[in-house]
FIKOLZA-1660 file (N, C-alpha, C; in steps of 0.1 Angstrom, whole numbers, plus 5000, padded with zeros to 4 digits):
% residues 151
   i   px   py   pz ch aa at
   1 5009 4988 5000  A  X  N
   1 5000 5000 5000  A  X CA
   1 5009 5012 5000  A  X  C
   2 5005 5023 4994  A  X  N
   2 5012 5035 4994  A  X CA
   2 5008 5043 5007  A  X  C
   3 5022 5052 5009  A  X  N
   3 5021 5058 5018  A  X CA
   3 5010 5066 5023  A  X  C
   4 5011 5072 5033  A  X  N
   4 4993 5084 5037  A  X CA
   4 4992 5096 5027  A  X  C
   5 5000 5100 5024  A  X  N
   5 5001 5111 5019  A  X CA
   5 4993 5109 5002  A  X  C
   6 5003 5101 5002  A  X  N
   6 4998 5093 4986  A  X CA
   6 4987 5091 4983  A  X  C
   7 4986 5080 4992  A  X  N
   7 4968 5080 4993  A  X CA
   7 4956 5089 4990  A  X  C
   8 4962 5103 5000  A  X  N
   8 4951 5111 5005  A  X CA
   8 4954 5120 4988  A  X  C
   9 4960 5121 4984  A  X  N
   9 4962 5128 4967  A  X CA
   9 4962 5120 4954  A  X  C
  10 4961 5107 4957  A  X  N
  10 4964 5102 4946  A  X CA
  10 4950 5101 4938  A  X  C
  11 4951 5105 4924  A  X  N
  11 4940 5106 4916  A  X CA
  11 4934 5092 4912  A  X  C
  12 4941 5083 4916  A  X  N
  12 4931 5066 4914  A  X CA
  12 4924 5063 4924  A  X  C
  13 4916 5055 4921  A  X  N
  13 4902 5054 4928  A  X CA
  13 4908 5040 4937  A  X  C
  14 4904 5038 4948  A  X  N
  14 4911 5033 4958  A  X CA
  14 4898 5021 4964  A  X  C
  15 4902 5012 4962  A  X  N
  15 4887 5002 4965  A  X CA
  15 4892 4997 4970  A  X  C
  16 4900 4989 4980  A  X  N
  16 4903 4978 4993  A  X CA
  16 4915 4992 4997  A  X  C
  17 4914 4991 5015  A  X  N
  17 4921 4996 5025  A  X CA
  17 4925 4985 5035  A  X  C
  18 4939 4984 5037  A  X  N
  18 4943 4976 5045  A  X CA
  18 4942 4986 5058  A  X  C
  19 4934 4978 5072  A  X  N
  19 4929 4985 5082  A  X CA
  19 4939 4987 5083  A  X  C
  20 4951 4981 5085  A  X  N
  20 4967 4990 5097  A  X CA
  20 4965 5003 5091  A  X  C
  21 4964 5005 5078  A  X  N
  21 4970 5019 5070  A  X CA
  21 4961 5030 5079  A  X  C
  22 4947 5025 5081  A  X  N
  22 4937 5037 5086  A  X CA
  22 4938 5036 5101  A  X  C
  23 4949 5026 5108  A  X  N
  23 4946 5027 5123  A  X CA
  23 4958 5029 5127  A  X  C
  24 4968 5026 5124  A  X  N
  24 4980 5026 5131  A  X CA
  24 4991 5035 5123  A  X  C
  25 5005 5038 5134  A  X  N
  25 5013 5044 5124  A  X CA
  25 5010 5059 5128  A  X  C
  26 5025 5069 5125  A  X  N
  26 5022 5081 5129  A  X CA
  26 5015 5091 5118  A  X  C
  27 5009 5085 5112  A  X  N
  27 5007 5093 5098  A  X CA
  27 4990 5082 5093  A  X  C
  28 4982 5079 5097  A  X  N
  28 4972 5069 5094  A  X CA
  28 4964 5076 5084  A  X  C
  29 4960 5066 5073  A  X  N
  29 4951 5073 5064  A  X CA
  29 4938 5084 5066  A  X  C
  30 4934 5089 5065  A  X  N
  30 4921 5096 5071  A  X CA
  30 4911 5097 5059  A  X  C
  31 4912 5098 5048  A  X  N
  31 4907 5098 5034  A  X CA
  31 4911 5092 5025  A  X  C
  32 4901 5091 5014  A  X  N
  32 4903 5086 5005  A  X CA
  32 4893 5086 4995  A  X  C
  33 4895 5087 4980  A  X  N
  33 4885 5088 4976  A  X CA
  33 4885 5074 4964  A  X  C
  34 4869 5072 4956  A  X  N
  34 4869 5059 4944  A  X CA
  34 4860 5063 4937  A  X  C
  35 4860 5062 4926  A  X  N
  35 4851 5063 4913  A  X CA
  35 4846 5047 4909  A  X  C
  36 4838 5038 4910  A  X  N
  36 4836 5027 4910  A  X CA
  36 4828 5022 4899  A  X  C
  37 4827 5013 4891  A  X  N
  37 4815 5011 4881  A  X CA
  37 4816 4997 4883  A  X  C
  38 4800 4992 4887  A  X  N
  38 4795 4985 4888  A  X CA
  38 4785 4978 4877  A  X  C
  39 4794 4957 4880  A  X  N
  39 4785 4950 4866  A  X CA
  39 4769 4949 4873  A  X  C
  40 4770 4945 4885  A  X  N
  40 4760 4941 4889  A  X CA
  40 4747 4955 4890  A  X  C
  41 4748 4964 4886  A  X  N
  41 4737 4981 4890  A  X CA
  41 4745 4987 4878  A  X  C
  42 4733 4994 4870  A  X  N
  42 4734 5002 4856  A  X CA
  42 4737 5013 4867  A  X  C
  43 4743 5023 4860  A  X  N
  43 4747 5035 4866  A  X CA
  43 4750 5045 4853  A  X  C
  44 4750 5059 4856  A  X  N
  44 4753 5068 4850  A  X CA
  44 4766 5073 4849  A  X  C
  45 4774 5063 4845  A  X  N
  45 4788 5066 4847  A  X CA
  45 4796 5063 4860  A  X  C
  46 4807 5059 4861  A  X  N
  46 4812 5061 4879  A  X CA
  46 4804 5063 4885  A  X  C
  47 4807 5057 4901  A  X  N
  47 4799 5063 4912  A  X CA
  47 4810 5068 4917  A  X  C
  48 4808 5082 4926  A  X  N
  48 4817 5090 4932  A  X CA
  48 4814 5086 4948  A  X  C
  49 4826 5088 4952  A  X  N
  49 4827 5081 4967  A  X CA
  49 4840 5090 4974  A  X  C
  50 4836 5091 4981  A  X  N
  50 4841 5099 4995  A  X CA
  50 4846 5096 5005  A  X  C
  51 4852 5089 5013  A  X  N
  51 4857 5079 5024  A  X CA
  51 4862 5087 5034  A  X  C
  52 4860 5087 5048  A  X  N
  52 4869 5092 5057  A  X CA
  52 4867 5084 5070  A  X  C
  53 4882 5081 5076  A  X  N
  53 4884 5070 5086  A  X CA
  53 4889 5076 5096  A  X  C
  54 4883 5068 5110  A  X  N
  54 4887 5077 5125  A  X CA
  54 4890 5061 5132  A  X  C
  55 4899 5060 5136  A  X  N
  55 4900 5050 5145  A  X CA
  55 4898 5050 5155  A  X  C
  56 4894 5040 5160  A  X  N
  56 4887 5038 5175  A  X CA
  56 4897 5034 5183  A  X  C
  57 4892 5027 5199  A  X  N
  57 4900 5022 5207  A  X CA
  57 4902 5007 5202  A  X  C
  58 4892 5003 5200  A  X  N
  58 4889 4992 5198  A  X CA
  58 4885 4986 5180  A  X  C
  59 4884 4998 5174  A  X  N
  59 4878 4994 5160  A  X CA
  59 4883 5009 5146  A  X  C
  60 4870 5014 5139  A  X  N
  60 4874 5019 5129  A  X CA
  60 4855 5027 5124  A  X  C
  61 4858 5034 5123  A  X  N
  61 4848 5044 5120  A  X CA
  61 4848 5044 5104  A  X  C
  62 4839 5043 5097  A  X  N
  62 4840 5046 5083  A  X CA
  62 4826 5055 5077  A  X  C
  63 4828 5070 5074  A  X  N
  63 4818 5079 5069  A  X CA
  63 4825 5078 5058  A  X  C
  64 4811 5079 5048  A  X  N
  64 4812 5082 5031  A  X CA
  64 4801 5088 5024  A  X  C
  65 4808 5099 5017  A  X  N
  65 4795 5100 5005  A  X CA
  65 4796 5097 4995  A  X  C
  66 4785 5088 4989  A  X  N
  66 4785 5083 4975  A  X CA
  66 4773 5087 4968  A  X  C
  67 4783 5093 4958  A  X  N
  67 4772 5104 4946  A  X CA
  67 4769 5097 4932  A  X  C
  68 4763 5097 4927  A  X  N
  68 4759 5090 4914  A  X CA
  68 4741 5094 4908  A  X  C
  69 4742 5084 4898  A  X  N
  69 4728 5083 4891  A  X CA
  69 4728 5069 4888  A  X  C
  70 4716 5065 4890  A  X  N
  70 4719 5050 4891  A  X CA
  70 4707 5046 4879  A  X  C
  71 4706 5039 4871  A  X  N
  71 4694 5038 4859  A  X CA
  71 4685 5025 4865  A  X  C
  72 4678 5028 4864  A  X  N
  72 4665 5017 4871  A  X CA
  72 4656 5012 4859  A  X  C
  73 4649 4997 4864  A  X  N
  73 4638 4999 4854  A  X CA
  73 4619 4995 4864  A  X  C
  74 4614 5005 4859  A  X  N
  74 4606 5006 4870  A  X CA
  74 4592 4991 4866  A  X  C
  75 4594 4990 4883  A  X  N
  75 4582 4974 4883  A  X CA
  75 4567 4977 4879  A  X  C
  76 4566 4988 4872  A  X  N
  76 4550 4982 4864  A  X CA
  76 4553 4985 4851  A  X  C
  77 4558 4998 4847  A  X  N
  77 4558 5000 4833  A  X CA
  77 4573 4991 4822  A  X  C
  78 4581 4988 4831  A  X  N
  78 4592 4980 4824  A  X CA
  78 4601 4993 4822  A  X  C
  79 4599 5007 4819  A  X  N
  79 4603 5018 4814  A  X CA
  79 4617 5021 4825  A  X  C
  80 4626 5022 4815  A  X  N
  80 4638 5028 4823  A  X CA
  80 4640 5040 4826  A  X  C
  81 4641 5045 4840  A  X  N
  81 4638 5056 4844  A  X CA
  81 4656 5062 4854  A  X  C
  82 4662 5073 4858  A  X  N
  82 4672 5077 4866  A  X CA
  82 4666 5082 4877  A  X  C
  83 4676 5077 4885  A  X  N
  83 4676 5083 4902  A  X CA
  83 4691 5090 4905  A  X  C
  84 4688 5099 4908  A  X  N
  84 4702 5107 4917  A  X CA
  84 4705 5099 4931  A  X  C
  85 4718 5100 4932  A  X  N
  85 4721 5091 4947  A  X CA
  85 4727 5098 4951  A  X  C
  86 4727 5107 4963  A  X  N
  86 4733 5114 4976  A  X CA
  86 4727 5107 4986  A  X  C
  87 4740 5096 4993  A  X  N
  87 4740 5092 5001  A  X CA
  87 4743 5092 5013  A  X  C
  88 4747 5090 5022  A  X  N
  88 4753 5091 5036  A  X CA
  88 4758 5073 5041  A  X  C
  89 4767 5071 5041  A  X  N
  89 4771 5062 5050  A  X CA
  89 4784 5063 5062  A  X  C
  90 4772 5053 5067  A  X  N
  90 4785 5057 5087  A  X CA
  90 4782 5038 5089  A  X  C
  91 4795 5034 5088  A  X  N
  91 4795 5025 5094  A  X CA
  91 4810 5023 5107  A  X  C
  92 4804 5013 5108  A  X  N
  92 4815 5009 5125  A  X CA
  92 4818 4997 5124  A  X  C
  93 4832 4995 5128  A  X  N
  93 4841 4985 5124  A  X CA
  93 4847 4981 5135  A  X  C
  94 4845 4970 5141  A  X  N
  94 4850 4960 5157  A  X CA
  94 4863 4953 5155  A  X  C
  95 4872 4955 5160  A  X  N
  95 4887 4944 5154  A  X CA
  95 4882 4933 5163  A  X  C
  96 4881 4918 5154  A  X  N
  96 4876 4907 5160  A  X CA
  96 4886 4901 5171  A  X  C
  97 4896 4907 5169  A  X  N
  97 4906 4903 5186  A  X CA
  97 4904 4913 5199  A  X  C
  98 4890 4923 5197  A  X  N
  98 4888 4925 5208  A  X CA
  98 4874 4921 5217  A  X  C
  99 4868 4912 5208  A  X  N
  99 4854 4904 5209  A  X CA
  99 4855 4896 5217  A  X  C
 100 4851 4894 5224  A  X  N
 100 4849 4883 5239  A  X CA
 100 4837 4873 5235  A  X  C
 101 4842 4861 5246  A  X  N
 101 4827 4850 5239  A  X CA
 101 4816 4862 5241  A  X  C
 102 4817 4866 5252  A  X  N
 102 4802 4870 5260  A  X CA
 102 4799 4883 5248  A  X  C
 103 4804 4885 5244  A  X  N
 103 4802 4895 5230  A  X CA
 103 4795 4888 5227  A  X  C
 104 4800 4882 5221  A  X  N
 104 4794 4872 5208  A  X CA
 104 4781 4867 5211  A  X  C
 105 4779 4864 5226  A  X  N
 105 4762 4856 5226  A  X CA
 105 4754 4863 5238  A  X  C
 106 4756 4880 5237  A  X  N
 106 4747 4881 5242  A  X CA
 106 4736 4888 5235  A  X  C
 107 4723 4895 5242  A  X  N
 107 4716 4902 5232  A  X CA
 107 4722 4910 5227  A  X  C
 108 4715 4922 5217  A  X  N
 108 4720 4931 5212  A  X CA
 108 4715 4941 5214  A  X  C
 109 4717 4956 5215  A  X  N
 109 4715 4963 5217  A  X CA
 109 4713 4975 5204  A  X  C
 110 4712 4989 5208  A  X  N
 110 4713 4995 5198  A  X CA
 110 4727 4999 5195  A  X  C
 111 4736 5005 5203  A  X  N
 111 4748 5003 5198  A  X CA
 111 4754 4989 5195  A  X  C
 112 4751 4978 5191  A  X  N
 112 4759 4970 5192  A  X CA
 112 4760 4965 5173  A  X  C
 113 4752 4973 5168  A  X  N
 113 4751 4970 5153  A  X CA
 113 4768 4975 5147  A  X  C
 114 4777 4965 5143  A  X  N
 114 4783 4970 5137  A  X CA
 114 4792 4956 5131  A  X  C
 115 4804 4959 5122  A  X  N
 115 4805 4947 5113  A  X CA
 115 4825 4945 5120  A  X  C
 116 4827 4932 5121  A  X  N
 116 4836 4923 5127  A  X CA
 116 4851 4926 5113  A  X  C
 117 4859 4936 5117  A  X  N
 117 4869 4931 5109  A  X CA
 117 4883 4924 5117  A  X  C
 118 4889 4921 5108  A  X  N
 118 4904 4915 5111  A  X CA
 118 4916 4929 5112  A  X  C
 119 4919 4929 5119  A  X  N
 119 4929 4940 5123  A  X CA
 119 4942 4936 5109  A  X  C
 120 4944 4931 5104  A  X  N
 120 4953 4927 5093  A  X CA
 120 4949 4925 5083  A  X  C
 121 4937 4927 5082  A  X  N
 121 4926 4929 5070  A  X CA
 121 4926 4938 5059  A  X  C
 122 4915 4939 5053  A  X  N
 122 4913 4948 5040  A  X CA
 122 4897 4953 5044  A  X  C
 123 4893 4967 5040  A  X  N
 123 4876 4973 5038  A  X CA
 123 4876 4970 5024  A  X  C
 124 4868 4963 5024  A  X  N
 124 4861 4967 5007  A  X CA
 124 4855 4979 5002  A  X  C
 125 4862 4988 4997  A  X  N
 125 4852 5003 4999  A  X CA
 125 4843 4999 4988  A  X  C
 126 4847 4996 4978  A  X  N
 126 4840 4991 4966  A  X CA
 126 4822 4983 4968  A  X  C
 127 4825 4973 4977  A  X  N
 127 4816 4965 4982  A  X CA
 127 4802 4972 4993  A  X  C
 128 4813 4980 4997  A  X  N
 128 4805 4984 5012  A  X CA
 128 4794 4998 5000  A  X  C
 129 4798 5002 4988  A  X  N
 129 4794 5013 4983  A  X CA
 129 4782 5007 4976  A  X  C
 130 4786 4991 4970  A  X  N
 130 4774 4982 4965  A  X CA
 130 4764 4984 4970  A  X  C
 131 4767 4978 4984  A  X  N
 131 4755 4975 4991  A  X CA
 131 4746 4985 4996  A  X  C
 132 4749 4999 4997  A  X  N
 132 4744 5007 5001  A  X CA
 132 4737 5015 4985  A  X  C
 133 4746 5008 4973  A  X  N
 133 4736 5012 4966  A  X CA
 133 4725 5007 4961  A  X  C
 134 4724 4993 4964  A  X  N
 134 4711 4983 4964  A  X CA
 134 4706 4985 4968  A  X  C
 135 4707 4989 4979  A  X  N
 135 4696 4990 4993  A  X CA
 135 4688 5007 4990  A  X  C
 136 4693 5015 4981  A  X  N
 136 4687 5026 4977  A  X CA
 136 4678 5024 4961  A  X  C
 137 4685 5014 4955  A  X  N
 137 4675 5007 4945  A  X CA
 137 4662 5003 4949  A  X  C
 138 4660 4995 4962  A  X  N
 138 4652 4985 4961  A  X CA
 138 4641 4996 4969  A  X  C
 139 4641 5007 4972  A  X  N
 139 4637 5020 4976  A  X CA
 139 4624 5030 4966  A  X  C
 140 4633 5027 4949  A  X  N
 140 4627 5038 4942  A  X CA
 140 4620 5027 4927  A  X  C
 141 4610 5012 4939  A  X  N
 141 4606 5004 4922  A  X CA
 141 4598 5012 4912  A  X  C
 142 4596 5027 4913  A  X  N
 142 4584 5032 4901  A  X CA
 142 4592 5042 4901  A  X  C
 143 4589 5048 4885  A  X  N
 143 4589 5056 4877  A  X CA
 143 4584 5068 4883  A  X  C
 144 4581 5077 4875  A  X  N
 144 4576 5094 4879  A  X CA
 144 4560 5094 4872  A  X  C
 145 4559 5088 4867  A  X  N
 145 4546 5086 4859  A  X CA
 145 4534 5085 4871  A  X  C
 146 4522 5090 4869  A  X  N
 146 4509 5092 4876  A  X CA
 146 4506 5077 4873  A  X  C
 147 4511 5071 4863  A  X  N
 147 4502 5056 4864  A  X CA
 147 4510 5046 4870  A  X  C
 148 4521 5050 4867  A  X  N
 148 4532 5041 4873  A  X CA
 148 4532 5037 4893  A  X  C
 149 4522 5047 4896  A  X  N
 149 4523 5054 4914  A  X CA
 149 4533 5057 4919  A  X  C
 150 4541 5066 4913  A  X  N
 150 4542 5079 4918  A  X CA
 150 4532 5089 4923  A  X  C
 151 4535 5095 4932  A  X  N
 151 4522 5103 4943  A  X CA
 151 4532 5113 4944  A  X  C
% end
């Protein structure tokens, strides 16, 4: 991996982060940005993505914005229609060597939602931008059309 500096300027789009780079070290990544095009979701060109990493005591903070147009085809008329995507994502990241059994099997709470990495690991920024733009697909099944139901 290239150094922090690099990272934080470098004009290529950056899709897996090795955690040490964003936790450890006197210089830890804090940014990063990716331009991503996806086989799996029609899109309007690249998605634009925005990454910024805070490390925790125990884990890794991950805020992003991902900008795009994503091409849909809507579930009554078949008619391919665009959506703008400004998104917001905040996820939280637990290093699994600081997980105790009693972590693991007790109930859950509201802070307790957050995803298990390997401290020697990789983020998929690529993946993590997928999913959150699925989950905004499966949001907008109709068109703009009065018949289509749009209200």
């Amino acid at each position: 991996m290239e150094n922090s500096q690099d990272a934080i300027n470098a004009k290529n789009s950056v899709e897996r982060l090795k955690v040490v780079a964003a936790t450890r070290g006197t210089n830890p990544i804090t940014r990063v940005e990716g331009n991503y095009e996806f086989e799996n979701l029609k899109t309007e060109g690249p998605v634009s993505c925005h990454w910024r990493f805070q490390s925790e005591l125990v884990g890794l903070t991950v805020r992003g914005q991902v900008n795009g147009v994503m091409k849909l085809e809507c579930a009554r008329c078949l008619e391919p229609y665009e959506v703008p995507v400004n998104l917001e994502v905040h996820e939280r990241y637990v290093f699994e060597s600081s997980l105790t059994r009693q972590d693991k099997e007790r109930e859950l709470q509201s802070d307790d939602f957050y995803e298990v990495v390997d401290e020697e690991g990789e983020l998929d920024l690529k993946d993590l931008a997928f999913q959150f733009l699925t989950l905004e697909s499966l949001s907008h099944p109709y068109c703009e059309r009065p018949e289509c139901g749009f209200a």
